[in-house]
Backbone as JSON, one array per atom type, in Angstrom:
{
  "sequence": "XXXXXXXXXXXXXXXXXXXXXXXXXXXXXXXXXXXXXXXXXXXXXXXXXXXXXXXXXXXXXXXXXXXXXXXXXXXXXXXXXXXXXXXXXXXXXXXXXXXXXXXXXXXXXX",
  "N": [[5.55, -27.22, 1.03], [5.44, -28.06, 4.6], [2.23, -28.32, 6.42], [2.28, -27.07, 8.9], [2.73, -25.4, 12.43], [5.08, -22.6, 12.92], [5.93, -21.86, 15.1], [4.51, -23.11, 17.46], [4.23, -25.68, 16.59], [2.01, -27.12, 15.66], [-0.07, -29.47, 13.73], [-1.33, -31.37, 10.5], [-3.99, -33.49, 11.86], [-5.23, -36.87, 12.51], [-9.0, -38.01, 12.86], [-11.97, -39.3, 13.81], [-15.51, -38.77, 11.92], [-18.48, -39.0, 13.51], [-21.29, -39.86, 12.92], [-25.13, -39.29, 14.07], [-28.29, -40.37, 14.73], [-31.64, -40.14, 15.66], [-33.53, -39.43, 19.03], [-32.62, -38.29, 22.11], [-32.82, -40.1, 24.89], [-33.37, -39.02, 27.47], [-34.95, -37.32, 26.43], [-37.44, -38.29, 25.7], [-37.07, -40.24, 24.03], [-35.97, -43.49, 21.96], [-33.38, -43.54, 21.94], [-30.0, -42.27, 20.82], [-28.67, -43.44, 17.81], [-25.46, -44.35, 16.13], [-24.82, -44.31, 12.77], [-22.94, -43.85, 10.95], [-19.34, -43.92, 10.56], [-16.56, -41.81, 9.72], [-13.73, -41.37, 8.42], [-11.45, -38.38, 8.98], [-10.16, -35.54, 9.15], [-8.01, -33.05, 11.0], [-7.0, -30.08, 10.77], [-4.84, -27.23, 11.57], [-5.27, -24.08, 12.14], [-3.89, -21.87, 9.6], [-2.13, -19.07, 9.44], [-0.33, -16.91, 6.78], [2.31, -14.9, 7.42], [4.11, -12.21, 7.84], [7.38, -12.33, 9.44], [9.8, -11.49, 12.06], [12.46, -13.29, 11.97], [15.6, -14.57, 14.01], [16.17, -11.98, 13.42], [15.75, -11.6, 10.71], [13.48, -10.51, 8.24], [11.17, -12.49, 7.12], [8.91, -14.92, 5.79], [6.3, -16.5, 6.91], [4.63, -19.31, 8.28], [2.26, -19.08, 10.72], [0.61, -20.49, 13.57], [-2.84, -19.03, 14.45], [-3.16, -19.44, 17.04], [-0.63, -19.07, 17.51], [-0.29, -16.45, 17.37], [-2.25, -14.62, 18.52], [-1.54, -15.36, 21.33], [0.86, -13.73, 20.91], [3.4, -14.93, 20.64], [4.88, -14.03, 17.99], [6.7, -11.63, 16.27], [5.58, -9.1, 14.74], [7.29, -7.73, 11.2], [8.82, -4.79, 11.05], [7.25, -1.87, 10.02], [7.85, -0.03, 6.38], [9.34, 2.71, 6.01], [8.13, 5.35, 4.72], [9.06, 8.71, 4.33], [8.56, 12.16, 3.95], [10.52, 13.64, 2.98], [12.19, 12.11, 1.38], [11.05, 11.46, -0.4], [10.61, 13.79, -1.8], [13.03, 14.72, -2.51], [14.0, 12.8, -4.72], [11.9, 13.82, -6.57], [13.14, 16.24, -7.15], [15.5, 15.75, -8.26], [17.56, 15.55, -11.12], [16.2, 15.5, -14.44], [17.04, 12.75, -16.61], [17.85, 13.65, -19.74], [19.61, 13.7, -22.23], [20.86, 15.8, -22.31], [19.16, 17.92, -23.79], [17.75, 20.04, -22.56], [20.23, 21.47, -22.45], [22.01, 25.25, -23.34], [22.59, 25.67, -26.64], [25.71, 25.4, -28.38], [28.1, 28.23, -29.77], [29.19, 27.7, -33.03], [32.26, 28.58, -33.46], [33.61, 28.99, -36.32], [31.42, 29.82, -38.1], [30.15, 33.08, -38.12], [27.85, 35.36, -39.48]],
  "CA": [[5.63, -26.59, 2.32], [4.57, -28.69, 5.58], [1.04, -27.73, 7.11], [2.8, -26.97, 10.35], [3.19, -24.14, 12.58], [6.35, -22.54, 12.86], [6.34, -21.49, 16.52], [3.98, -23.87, 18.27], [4.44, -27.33, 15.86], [0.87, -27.41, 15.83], [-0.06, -30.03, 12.64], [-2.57, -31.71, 10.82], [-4.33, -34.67, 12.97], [-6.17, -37.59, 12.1], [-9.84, -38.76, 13.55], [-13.25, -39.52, 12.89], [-16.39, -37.99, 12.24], [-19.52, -39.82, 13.93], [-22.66, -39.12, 12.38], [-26.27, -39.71, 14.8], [-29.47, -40.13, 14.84], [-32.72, -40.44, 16.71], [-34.04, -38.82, 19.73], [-32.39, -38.89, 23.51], [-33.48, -40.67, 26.04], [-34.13, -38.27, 28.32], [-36.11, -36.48, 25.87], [-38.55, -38.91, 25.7], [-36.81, -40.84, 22.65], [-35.42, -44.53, 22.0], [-31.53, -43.07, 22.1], [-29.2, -42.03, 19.87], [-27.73, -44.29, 17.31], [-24.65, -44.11, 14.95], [-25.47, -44.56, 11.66], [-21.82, -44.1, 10.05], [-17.96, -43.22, 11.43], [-16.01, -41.88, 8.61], [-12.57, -40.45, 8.57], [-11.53, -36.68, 8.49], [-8.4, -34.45, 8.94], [-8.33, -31.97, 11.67], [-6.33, -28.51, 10.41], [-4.59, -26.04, 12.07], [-5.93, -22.62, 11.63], [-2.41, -21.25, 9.87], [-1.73, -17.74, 8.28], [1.28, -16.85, 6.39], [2.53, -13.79, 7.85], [5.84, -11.57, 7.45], [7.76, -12.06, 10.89], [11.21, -11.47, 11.7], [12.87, -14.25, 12.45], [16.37, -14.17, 13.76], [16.85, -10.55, 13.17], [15.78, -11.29, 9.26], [12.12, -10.42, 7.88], [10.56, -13.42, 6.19], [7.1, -15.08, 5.56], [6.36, -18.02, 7.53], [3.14, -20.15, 8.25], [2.21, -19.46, 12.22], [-1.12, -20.61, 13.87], [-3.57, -18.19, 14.77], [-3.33, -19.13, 18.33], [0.32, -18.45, 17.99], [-0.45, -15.08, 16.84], [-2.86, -14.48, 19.31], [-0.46, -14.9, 22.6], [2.45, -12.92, 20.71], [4.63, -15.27, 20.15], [4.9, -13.5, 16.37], [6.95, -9.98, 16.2], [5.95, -8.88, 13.0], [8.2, -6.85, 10.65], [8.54, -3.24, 10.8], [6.74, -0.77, 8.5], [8.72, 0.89, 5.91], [8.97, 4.56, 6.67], [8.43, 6.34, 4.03], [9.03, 10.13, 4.65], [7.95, 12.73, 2.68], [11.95, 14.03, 2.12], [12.89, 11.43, 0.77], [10.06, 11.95, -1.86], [11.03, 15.52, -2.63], [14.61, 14.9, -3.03], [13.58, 12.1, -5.55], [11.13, 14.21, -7.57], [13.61, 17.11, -7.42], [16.57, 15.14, -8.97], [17.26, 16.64, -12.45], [16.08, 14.11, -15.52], [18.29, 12.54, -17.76], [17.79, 14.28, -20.88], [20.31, 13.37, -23.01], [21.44, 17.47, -22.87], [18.2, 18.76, -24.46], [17.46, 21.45, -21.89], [21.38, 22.88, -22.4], [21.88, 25.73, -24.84], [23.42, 25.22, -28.12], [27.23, 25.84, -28.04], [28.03, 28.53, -30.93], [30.52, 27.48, -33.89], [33.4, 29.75, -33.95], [34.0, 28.86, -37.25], [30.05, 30.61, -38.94], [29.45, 33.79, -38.22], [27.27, 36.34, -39.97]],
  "C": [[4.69, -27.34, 3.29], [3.56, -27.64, 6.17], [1.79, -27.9, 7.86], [3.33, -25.71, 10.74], [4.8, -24.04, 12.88], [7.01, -22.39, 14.2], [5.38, -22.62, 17.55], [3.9, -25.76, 17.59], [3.16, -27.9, 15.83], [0.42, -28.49, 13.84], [-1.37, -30.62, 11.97], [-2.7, -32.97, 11.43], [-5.16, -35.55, 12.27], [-7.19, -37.37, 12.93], [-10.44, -39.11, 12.59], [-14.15, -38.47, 13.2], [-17.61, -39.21, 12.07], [-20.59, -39.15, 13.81], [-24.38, -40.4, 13.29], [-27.04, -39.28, 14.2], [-30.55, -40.73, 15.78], [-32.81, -39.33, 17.71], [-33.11, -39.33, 21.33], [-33.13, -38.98, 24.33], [-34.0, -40.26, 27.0], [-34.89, -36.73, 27.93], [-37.1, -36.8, 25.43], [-38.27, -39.84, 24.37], [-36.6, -42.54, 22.94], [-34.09, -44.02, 22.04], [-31.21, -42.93, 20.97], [-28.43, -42.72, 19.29], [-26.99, -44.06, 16.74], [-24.67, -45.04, 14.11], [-23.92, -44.94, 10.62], [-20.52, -43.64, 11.15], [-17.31, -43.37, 9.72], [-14.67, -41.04, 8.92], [-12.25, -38.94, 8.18], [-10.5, -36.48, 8.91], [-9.08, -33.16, 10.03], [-6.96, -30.72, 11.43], [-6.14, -27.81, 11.22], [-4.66, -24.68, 11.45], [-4.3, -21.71, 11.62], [-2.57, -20.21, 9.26], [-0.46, -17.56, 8.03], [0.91, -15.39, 7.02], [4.41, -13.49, 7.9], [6.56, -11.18, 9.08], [8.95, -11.65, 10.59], [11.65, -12.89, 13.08], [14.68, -14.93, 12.84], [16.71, -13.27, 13.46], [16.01, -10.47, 11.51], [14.15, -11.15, 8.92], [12.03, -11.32, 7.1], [8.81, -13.72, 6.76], [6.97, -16.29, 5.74], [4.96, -18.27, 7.49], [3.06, -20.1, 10.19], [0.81, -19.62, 12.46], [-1.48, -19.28, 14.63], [-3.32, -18.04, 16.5], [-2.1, -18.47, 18.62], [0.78, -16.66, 18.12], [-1.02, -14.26, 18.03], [-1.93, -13.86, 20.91], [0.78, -14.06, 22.17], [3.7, -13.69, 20.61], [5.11, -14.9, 18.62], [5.73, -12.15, 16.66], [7.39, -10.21, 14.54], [6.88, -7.79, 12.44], [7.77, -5.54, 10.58], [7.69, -2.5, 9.31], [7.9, -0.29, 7.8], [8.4, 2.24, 6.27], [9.02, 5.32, 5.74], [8.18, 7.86, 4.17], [9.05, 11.21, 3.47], [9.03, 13.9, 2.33], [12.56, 13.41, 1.49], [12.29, 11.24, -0.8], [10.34, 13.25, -2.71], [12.24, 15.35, -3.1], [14.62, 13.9, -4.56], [12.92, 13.07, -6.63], [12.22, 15.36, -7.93], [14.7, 16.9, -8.04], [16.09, 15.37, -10.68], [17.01, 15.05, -13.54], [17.19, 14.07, -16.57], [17.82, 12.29, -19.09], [18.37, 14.14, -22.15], [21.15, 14.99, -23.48], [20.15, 18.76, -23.57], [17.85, 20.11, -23.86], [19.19, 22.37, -21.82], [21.43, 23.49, -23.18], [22.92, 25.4, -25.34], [24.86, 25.81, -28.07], [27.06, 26.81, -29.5], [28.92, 27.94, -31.55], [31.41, 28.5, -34.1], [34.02, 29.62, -35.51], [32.82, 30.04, -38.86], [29.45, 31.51, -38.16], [29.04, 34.67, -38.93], [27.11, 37.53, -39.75]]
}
C-alpha cells in the first residue's frame, strides 16, 4: 500500500538534513558551520480511517490535514437499538424439543 494520501496526493519527499555548529555572529561568535548534510525522508502525517467513499464505507489512508479541513465524511455509526435486542433475546432457543411434553402411547396404558 503506497504512503500517499487519498484525497490530497500528499507523499513521501526527499531532502536533507544539515547538521551546525558554533556560535552566531551576532552573538558574539565566529559563525555557524556545517559539519555534515545527510539524507532523510520527509512523511506525511497519514491515518487510516473508515470513510465512505462513493456511497461505500471503506478504510483508506488520508492525511491529517485532509482530515482537518473535512475533506473526509466518515462512516455512519451503527444504530443499535435496544428492540432489536429484545426481540433477539426473546426468540425461543433451539432445543431440539426438550421443553415439549411427552406425547402419550396409545398403545400402554395402566
Amino acid at each position: 500500500m503506497p504512503r500517499v494520501c487519498f484525497f490530497t496526493g500528499k507523499r513521501t519527499i526527499s531532502g536533507r538534513s544539515i547538521a551546525r555548529r558554533g556560535k552566531a555572529k551576532y552573538l558574539g561568535g565566529v559563525g555557524r558551520k556545517i559539519t555534515g548534510v545527510t539524507n532523510r525522508k520527509f512523511r506525511p502525517n497519514l491515518q487510516k480511517v473508515h470513510a465512505v467513499v462513493d456511497g461505500r464505507a471503506c478504510r483508506i489512508r488520508v492525511s491529517a490535514k485532509a482530515i482537518r479541513t473535512g475533506l473526509v465524511q466518515k462512516r455512519p455509526k451503527r444504530n443499535y437499538s435496544s428492540a432489536a435486542r429484545r426481540a433477539d433475546s426473546s426468540a425461543e432457543p433451539a432445543t431440539g424439543g426438550a421443553d415439549q411434553p411427552a406425547k402419550e402411547n396409545p398403545e400402554i396404558k395402566s
